[in-house]
LODO-192578 format. One record per residue (C-alpha): residue in one letter; x, y, z. Coordinates in pm, whole numbers, padded with zeros to 5 digits, always signed. Example, Ala and Ser with C-alpha at 12.3 -4.5 7.8 and 13.67 -1.06 7.14 Angstrom:
residues 2
A+01230-00450+00780/S+01367-00106+00714/
END
This chain:
residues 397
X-04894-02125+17895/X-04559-02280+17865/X-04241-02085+17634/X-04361-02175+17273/X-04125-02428+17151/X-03922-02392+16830/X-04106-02666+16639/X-04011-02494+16320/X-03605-02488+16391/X-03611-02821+16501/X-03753-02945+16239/X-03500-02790+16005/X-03273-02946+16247/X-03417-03308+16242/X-03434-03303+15828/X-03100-03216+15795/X-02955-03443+16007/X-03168-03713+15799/X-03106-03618+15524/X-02782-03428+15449/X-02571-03668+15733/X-02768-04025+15797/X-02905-04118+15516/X-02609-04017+15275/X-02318-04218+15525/X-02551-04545+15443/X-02585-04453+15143/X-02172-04425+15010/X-02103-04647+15239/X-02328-05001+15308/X-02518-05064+14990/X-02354-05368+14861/X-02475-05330+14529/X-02192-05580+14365/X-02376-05905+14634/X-02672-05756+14740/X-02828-05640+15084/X-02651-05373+15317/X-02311-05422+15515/X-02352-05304+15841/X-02062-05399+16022/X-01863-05039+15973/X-01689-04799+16178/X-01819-04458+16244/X-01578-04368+15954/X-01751-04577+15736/X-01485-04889+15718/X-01595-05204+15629/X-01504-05407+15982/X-01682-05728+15843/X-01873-05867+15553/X-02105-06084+15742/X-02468-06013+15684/X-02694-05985+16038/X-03059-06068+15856/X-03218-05863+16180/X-03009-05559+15987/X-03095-05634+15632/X-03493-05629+15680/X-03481-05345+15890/X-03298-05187+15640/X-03568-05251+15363/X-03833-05082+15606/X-03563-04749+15659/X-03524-04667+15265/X-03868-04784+15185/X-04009-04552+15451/X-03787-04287+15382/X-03971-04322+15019/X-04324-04302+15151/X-04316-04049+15419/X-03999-03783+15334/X-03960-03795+14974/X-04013-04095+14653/X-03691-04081+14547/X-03564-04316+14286/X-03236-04358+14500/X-03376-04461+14803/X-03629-04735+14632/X-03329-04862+14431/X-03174-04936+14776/X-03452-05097+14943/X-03520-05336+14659/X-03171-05421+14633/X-03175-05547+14969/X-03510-05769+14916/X-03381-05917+14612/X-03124-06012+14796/X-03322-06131+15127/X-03595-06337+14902/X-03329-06577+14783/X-03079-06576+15113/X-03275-06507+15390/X-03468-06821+15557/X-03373-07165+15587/X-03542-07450+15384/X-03856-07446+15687/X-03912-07059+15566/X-03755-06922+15864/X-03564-06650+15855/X-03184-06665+15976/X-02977-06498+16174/X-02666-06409+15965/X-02504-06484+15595/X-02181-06421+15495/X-02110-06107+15239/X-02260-06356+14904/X-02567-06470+15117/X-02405-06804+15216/X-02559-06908+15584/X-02354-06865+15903/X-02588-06857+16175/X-02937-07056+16111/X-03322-06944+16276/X-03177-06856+16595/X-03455-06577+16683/X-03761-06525+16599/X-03740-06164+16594/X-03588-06172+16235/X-03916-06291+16151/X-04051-05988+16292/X-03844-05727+16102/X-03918-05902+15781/X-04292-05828+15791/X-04217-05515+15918/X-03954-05416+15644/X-04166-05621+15358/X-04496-05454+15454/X-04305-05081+15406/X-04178-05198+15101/X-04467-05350+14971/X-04653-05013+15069/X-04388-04830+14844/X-04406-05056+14548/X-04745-05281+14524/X-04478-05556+14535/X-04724-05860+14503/X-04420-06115+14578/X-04339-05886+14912/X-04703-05939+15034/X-04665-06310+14988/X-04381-06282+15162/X-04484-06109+15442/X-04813-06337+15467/X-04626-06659+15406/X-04367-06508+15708/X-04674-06424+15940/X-04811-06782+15916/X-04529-06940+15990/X-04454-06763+16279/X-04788-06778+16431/X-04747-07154+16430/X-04411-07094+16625/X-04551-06830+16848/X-04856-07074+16985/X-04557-07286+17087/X-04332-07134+17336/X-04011-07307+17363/X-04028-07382+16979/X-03804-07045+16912/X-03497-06910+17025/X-03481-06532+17102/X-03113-06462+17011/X-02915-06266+17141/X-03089-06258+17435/X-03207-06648+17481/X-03509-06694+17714/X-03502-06987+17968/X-03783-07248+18008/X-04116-07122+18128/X-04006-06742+18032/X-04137-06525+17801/X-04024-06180+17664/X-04209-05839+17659/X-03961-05844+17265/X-04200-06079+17111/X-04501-05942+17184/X-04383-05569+17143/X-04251-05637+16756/X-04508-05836+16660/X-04819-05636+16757/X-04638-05355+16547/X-04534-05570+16265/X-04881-05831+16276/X-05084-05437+16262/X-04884-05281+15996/X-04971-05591+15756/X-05312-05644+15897/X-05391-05237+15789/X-05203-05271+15402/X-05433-05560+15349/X-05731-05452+15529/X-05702-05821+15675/X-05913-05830+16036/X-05712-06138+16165/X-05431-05999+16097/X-05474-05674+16234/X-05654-05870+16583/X-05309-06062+16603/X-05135-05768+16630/X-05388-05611+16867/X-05371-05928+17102/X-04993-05872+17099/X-05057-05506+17211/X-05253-05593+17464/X-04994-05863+17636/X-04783-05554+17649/X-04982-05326+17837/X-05178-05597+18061/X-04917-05847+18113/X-04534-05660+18098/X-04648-05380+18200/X-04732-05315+18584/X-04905-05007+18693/X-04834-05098+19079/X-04456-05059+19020/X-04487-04831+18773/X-04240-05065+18552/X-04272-05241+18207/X-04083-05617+18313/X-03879-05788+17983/X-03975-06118+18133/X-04244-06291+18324/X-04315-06659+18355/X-04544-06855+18085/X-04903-06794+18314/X-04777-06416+18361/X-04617-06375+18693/X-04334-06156+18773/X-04005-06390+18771/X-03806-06294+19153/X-03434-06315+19014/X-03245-06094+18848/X-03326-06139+18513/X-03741-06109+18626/X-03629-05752+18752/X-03460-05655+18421/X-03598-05303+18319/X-03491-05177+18007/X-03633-04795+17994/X-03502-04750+17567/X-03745-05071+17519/X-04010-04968+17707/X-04023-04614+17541/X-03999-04733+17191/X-04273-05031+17272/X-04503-04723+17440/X-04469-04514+17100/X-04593-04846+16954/X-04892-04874+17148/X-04918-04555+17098/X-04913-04574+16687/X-05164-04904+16700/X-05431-04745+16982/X-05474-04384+16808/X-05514-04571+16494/X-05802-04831+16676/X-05944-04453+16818/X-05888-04612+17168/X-05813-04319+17405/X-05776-04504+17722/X-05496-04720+17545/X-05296-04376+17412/X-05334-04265+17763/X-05170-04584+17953/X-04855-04574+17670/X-04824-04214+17784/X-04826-04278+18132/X-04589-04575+18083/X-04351-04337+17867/X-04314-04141+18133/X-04272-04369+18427/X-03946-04510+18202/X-03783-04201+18086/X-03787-04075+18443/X-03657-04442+18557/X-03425-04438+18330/X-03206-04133+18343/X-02916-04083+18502/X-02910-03821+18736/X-02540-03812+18729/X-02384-03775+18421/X-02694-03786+18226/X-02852-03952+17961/X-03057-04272+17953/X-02921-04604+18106/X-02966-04924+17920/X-03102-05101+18202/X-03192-05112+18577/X-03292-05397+18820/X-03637-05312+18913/X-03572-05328+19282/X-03276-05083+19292/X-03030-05419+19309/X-02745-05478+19052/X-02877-05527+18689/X-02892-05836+18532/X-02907-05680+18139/X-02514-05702+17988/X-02395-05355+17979/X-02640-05202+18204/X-02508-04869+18262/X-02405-04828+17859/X-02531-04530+17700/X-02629-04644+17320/X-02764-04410+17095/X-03095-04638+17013/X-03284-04526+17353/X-03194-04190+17314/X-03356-04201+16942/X-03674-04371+17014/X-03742-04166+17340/X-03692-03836+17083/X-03954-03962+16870/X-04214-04104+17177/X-04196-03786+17342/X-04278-03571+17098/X-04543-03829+16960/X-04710-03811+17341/X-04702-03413+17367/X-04831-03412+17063/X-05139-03637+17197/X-05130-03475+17462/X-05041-03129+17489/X-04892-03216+17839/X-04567-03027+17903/X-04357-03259+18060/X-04328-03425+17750/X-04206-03124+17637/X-03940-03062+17877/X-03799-03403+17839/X-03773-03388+17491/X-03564-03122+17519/X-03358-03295+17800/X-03302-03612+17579/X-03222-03402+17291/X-02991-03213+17453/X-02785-03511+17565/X-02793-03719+17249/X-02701-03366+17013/X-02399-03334+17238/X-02287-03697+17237/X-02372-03905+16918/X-02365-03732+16597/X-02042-03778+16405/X-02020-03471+16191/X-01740-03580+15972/X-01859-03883+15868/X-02254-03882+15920/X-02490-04115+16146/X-02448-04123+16491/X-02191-04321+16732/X-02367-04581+16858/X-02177-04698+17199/X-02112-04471+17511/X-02017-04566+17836/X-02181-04426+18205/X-01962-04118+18122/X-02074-04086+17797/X-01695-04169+17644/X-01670-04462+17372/X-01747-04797+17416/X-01543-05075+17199/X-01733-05395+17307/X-01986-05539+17134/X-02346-05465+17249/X-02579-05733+17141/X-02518-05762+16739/X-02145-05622+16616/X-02286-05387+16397/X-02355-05039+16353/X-02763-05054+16228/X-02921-04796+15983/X-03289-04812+16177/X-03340-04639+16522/X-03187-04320+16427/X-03359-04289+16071/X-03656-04422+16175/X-03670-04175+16487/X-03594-03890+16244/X-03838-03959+15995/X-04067-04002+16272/X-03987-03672+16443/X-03981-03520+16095/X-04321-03559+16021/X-04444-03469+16420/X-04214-03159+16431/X-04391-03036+16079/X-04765-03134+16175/X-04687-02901+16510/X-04482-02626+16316/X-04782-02589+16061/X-05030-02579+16421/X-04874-02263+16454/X-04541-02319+16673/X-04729-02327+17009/X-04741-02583+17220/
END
């Protein structure tokens, strides 16, 4: 029998770092209660860089505080925050064909139009949490009215952009299917709607059949329209942080469907990335690797962000707690070890978000310019409730 494993002090560990140092710097510091929504473009201090409003932030946002609600705690505070953000969303966020943008400026004026679908994704995600907290009827109509339109879109490839990451002609990305066979199931289950809940399950299944590949022992971003592997550089992208968080995904939809076999692949396929994805060097998790050993294709590949560090936290304890296997174990504590010793800011709250190979700050923009209240809360409310379901089994692996 392995050591048993301090469930109980990590837990302690987990809640206060949710809830005495993440949630509190968002908190004093991004809800724009004067326009509405959540500023997100800050400094680790807390600084307002810029007033511009990324929608992908704002509706992720609305899922963070309305989760934090229904899983930690309902406090007042939290739901206050959360609706002030989908006030503000209902009236600024989509264009006049009911898709949802890509950025407004601080009073909700448009500056970047639907320029990725995946905005479309986080606001049934974020809506369906919220609507969970409240019974919001207008949230659910929402949500549905969002799902229908993008279904429409989605049976049409080429008919959305993917921003920031574009795809190509012919190309289409593991991203699409991985949000919305979480966000399609999470609506599909609040409504008890069987469509629904089969759209997200058809989305889960293009993960694990399609992206990933059991022969390499890789999940690939991209394949071609008729699902073959693309031979360039962008085909060989691997990114092990979005193959862990899809895997805890799968994980979250197949348990719930009682489909063993399915929990057992996402295990597997956790696995495969968090070993492909470290850095035996100076540790940590790399953003991405060329799945052939060549030079990546994926902008910033050797970054260390905090986001792949936060969702492999949460996947790995989610799989040893399916499984009971101890490797999952031991690289928990691994990936803890690095991201306690290079993100948190303890003078300010929340977690630096941009790390170099060598683990020392980053000042280029990754992706979006902004520094996003979701992987690290999520992740923590996440762990939270794992690390207290295994404290109360008795502290023993």
């Amino acid at each position: 029998m392995p050591t048993p494993a301090p469930f109980a002090a990590w837990l302690d560990l987990y809640r206060a770092e949710l809830l005495e140092r993440t949630v509190p710097f968002w908190l004093t510091h991004a809800v724009d209660w004067q326009y509405g929504g959540i500023t997100t473009c800050l400094s680790d201090a807390g600084d307002i860089i810029s007033t511009d409003k990324y929608m992908w932030s704002q509706l992720r946002a609305i899922w963070t505080f309305s989760a934090l609600y229904n899983s930690i705690e309902p406090r007042d505070e939290w739901l206050a925050a959360a609706r002030n953000i989908v006030d503000f969303v209902k009236w600024a966020g989509r264009d006049m064909d009911g898709r949802w943008v890509y950025c407004v400026d601080q009073r909700g004026r448009i500056k970047q139009g639907a320029i990725s679908i995946y905005t479309n994704g986080f606001a049934i995600y974020g809506l369906t949490e919220f609507a969970r907290a409240t019974g919001d009827a207008a949230a659910v109509d929402l949500a549905l009215t969002t799902y229908h339109n993008v279904q429409q879109r989605l049976a049409q490839p080429g008919s959305y952009r993917t921003d920031p990451y574009p795809l190509p002609a012919g190309v289409k990305a593991h991203g699409v299917s991985m949000i919305f066979a979480l966000a399609f199931y999470e609506l599909g289950c609040l409504l008890h709607d069987d469509a629904i809940i089969e759209a997200g399950l058809h989305h889960a299944r293009e993960v694990l059949d399609v992206y990933r590949r059991p022969e390499r022992q890789l999940l690939y971003e991209f394949v071609q329209l008729d699902n073959r592997l693309i031979d360039s550089p962008r085909g060989r992208a691997i990114v092990p942080g979005h193959a862990i968080e899809s895997m805890w995904f799968m994980m979250h939809i197949f348990r719930a469907q009682g489909d063993e076999a399915r929990v057992r692949q996402a295990i597997e396929t956790l696995r495969w990335h968090v070993e492909f994805g470290w850095d035996e060097v100076y540790g940590g998790l790399l953003l991405s690797r060329d799945a052939d050993g060549g030079e990546p294709w994926w902008p910033f590949a050797d970054a260390k962000l905090w986001w792949p560090h936060t969702e492999a936290l949460y996947a790995l304890l989610l799989a040893y707690e399916l499984s009971g296997e101890k490797w999952c174990l031991d690289w928990f504590v691994q990936v803890h070890d690095y991201a306690f010793s290079h993100y948190p800011v303890p003078e300010h709250g929340e977690w630096t978000q941009k790390l170099d190979r060598q683990g020392r700050p980053l000042t280029e923009t990754v992706a979006l310019p902004v520094k996003d209240p979701f992987h690290l809360p999520r992740a923590l409310i996440y762990s939270v409730g794992s690390l207290s379901r295994l404290a109360a089994a008795g502290n023993k692996p």
